[in-house]
C-alpha positions as a printed Julia matrix, in Angstrom:
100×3 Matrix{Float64}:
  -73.77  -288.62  -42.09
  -76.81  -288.34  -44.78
  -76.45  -285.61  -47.02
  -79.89  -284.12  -46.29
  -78.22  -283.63  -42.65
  -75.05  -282.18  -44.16
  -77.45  -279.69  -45.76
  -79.42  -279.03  -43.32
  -76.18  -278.35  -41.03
  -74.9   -275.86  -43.39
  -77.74  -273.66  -43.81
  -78.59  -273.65  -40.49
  -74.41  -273.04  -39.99
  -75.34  -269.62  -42.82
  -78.96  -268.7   -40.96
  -78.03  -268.16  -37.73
  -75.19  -265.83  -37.73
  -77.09  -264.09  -40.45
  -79.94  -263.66  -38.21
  -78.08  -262.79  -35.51
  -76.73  -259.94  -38.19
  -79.87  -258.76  -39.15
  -81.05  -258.58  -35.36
  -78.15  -256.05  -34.41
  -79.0   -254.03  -37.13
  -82.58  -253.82  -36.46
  -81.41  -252.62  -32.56
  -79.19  -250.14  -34.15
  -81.48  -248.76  -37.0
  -84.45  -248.82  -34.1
  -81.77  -246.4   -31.67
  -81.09  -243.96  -34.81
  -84.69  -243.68  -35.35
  -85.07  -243.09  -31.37
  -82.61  -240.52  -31.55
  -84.29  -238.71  -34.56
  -87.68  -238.86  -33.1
  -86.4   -236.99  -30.12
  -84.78  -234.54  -32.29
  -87.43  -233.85  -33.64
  -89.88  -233.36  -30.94
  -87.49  -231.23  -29.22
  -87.33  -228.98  -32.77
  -91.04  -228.72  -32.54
  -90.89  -227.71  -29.06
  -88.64  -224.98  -30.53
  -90.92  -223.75  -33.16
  -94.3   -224.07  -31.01
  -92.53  -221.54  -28.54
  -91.25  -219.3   -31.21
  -94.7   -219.36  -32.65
  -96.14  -218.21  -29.28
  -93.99  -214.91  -28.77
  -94.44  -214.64  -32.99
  -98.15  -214.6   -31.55
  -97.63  -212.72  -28.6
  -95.66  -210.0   -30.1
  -98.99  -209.8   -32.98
 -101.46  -209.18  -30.14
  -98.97  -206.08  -28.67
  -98.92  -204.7   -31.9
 -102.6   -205.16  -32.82
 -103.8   -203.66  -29.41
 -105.33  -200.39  -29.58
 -103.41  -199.07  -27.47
 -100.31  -199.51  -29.18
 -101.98  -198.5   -32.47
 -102.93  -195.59  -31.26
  -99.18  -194.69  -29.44
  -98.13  -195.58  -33.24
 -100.77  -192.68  -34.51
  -99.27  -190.2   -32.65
  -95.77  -190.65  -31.85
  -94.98  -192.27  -35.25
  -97.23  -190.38  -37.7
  -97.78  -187.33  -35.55
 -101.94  -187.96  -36.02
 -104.19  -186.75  -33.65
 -107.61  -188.54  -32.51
 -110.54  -186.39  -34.98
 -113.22  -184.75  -32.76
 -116.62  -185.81  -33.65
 -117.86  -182.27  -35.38
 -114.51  -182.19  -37.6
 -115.37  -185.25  -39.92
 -116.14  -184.19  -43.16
 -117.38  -187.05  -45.61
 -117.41  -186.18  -49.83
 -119.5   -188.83  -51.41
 -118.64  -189.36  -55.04
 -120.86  -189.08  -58.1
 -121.53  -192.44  -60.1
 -119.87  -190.97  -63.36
 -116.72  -189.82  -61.29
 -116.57  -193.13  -60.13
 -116.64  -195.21  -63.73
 -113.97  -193.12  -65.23
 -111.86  -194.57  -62.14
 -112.62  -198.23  -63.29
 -111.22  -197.09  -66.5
């Protein structure tokens, strides 16, 4: 036998269990990454619906209604009647020693 064969025989003896190597560990890494991708969708499926009550509960608390349930059970306010508001303007020189 030549020695170019021998060579030849050898490496190709190394290459193919080493590619047979590197092609179970691509299938495995490719599974872990699987797994992780799906982990992760399913976590952003979590926050996505904890965002919409987080949302939800906003609007409930924003609605007039419930602000003004707040104004009088809460703070014990009571809605003004038109002829009751009194408005003070302030003078221009009250307002600069403010700023100061």
């Amino acid at each position: 036998m030549s020695t170019k064969r021998r060579y030849f025989l050898l490496v190709l003896a190394f290459l193919l269990p080493a590619a047979a190597f590197v092609n179970v560990w691509q299938v495995h890494r490719y599974r872990q990454l699987e797994q992780e991708i799906a982990r992760l969708e399913e976590r952003q499926l979590e926050i996505i619906e904890k965002n919409r009550r987080l949302i939800a509960g906003m609007s409930v608390y924003q609605s007039p209604g419930r602000l003004e349930e707040l104004a009088k059970e809460e703070l014990e306010l009571q809605k003004l009647e038109p002829g009751r508001l009194i408005l003070i303007e302030r003078k221009e020189k009250d307002k600069e020693e403010d700023r100061d």
